[in-house]
N, C-alpha and C positions, 0 to 999 in steps of 0.2 A: 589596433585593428588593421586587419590587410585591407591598403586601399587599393591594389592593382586587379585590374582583370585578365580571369584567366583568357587564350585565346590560342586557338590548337582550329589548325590549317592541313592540305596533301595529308600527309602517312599520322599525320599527329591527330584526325578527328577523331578516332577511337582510342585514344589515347584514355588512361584509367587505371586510377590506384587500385591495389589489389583489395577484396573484398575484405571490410576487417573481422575478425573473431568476436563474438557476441560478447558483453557485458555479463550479461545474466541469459543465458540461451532460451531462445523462443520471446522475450520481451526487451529487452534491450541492447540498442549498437551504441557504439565508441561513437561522440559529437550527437547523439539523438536529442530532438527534443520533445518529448512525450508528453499527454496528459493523463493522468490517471484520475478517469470521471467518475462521480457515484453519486444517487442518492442521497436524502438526509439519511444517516446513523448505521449509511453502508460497510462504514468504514474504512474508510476511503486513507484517513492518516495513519491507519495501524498495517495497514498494507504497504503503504508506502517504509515506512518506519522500519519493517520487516524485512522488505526489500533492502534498506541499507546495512543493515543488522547483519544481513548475508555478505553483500560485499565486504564490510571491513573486515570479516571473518574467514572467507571463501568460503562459503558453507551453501550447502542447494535451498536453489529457494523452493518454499512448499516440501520440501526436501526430494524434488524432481528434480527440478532445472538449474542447472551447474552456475555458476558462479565465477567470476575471478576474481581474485582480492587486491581490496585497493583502497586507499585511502577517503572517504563519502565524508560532505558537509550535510547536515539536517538542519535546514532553514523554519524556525517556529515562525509563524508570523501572526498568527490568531490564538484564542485561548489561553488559561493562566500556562505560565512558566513550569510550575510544578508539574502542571498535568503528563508531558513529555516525561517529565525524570521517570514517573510513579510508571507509564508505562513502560518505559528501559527497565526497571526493576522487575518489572512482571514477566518481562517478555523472555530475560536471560533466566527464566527457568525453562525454557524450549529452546532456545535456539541461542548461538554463541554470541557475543559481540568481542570483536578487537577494540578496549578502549582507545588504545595506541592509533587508529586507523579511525577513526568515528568522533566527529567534529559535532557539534551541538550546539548551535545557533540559536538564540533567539532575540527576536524584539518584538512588540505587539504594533501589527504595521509598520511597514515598511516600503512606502512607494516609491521605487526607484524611475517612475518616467518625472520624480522630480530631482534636479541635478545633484542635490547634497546628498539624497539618500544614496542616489547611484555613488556617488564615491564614498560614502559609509558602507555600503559593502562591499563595493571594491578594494579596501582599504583593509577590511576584515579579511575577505580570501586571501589578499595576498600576501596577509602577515599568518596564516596557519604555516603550521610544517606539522606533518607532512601534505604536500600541498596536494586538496583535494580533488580527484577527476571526474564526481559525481557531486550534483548540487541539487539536493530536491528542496523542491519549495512549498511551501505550506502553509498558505494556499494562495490562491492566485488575488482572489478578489485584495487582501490586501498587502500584496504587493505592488500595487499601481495605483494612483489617487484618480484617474480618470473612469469617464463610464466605460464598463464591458459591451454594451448595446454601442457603444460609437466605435466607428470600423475607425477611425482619425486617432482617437486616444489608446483602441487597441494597436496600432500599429507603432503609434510613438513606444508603447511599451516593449513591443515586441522589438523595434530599433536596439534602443537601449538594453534590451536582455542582450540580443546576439552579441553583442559588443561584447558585453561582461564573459559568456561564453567561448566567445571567438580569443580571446585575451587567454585566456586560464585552460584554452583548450575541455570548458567541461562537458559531458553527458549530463542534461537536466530534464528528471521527471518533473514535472508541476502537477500539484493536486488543485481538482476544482471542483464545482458543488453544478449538478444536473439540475436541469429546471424541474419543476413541481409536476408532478403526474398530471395531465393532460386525457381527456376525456371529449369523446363523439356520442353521441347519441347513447349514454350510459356505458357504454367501453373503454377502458383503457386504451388507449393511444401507446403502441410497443413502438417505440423512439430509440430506442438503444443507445450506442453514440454519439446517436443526431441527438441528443438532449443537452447539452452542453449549452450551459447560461451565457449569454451576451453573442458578441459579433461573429460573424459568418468566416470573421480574419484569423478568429481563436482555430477552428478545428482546420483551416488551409492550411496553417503556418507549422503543424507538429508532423513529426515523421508517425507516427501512431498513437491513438487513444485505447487505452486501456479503461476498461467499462466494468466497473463492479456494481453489481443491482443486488440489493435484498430481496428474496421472494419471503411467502406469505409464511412460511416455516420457518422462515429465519436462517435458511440458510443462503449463500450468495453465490452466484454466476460471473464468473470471470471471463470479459473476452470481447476481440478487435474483429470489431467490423472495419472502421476506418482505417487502413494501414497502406502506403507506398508501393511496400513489397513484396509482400503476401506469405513474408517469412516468418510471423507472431505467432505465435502459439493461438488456437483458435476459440479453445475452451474448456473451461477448469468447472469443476463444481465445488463449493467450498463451504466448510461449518469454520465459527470464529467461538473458538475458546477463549473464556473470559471469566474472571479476572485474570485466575493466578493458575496456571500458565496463561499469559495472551499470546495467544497467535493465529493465523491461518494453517488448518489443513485441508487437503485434498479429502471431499467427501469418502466416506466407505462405503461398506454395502449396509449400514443402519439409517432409520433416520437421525434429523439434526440434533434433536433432544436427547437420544439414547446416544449419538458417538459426545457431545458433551459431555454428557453424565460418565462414561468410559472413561475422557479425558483426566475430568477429574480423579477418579479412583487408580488411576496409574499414578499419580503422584501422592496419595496416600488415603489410609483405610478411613472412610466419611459414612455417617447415616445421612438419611434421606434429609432430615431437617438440615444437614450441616450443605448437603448439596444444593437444594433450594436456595438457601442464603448467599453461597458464591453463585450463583449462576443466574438466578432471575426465572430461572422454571416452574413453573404449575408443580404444586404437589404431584395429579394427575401425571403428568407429563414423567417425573421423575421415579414413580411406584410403578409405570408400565415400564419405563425404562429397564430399572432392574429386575425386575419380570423376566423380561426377556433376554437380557444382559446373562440371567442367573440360569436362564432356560438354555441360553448356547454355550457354558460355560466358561465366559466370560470375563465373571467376576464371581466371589464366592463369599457366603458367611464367614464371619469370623468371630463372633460375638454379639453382644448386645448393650447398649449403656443400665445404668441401674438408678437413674433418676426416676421422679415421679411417672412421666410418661418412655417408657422402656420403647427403644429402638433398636433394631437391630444396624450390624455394623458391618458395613462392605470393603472388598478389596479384589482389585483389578487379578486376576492370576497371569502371573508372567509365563509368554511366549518361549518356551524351548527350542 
């Protein structure tokens, strides 16, 4: 760690490195330290996960916003081990990953404001090659053994991150879980990313929060209010395809159920019962869809199955 301070006097007070080139343009700079907040089941790590998917790839993320490609560590620290893989399986049916470039960490808990763990992963970084310049974390609460509500124990952690950062030189998004919806007089309380679990030191100490919220459709709202600079990208609208392909896209002009149901049928010809079953959709939900999917010519028959109960069988028509 640099112990010296900087100290710029006469012709030196305006003195300043030149602006650096974005990370991932509109959401991330080179040394940032981010959070990337959400509600329960916003999906908060498959975003993130995504986001590194791009980097080690150079691929745009959301397939808007450019990329440079670079070596990423993806720190697991909650949830089984497997779960991670099963979504790198899913997700490289959308989008690229460079295994070569894309580091996959895990342990379950991992508090580095206590000294041994801090040099177990310090220990880890500095033994990858190629040596990683993004480090996301996943997720914050355990990463530290201390309480999040104590501004004393958030700041020993945050000590000890900058250090590790300050060392290795990395870019670190941290993923972290928003407090519980909050209610006045029968209203929701719209918090945005004031909602952020624990100390006041959490949201001072990051160069930007990135805020993804689930709305009541299921689809999710991306976007910084809190930010330094005012150079973040402001706001995204987004459907999460899932399973297979998982990813984020940038909302269309359908709703969230019908560009899902799309989703899937661009990866191959499904009836209604086969898309209900990947997707988690209402019957309802998926017979309007193609409805109207079939009504803009969108997707088109192709057949039918010849089981007891007869369905018909869809497929996306490719864009010319």
């Amino acid at each position: 760690m640099d112990d010296t301070i900087s100290h710029y006097t006469g012709e030196r007070l305006t003195e300043a490195d030149d602006l650096p080139d974005p990370i991932i343009d509109g959401y991330l700079w080179p040394n940032d330290l981010v959070m990337i907040l959400g509600n329960e089941k916003a999906g908060k790590s498959i975003l993130a996960l995504q986001m590194a998917a791009n980097l080690s790839s150079g691929t745009k993320f959301l397939d808007k916003y450019p990329c440079q490609k670079m070596p990423v560590a993806y720190l697991q620290t909650e949830g089984k081990k497997d779960e991670t893989a099963y979504r790198i399986k899913n997700m490289m049916e959308a989008i690229e990953f460079d295994s070569y470039n894309f580091h996959r960490l895990y342990k379950r808990f991992l508090p580095i404001d206590i000294p041994e763990y801090m040099t177990m992963l310090d220990n880890m970084i500095g033994s990858l090659e190629p040596k990683p310049k993004v480090l996301f974390d996943d997720a914050l609460y355990t990463t530290m053994m201390g309480d999040l509500n104590s501004n004393q124990d958030v700041r020993r952690f945050l000590f000890n991150y900058s250090i590790l950062l300050e060392k290795y030189s990395l870019t670190s998004p941290i993923v972290h879980h928003a407090k519980r919806d909050q209610f006045f007089e029968g209203e929701k309380l719209e918090l945005g990313d004031k909602s952020s679990y624990g100390s006041v030191f959490l949201r001072a100490n990051v160069d930007h929060i990135i805020f993804l919220e689930m709305q009541r459709d299921k689809t999710r709202v991306l976007t910084c209010d809190t930010q330094r600079s005012g150079k973040v990208a402001s706001k995204e609208e987004l459907i999460l395809i899932q399973p297979v392909p998982l990813c984020f896209e940038i909302k269309g002009e359908y709703k969230a159920y019908e560009e899902i149901t799309l989703a899937q049928l661009k990866k191959e010809p499904l009836t209604r019962s086969q898309i209900i079953d990947r997707t988690g959709l209402s019957h309802s939900s998926v017979f309007q869809a193609a409805r109207h999917l079939l009504r803009d010519k969108k997707i088109t028959e192709i057949g039918s199955t010849n089981g007891q109960y007869s369905e018909k069988i869809y497929q996306a028509i490719t864009e010319k």
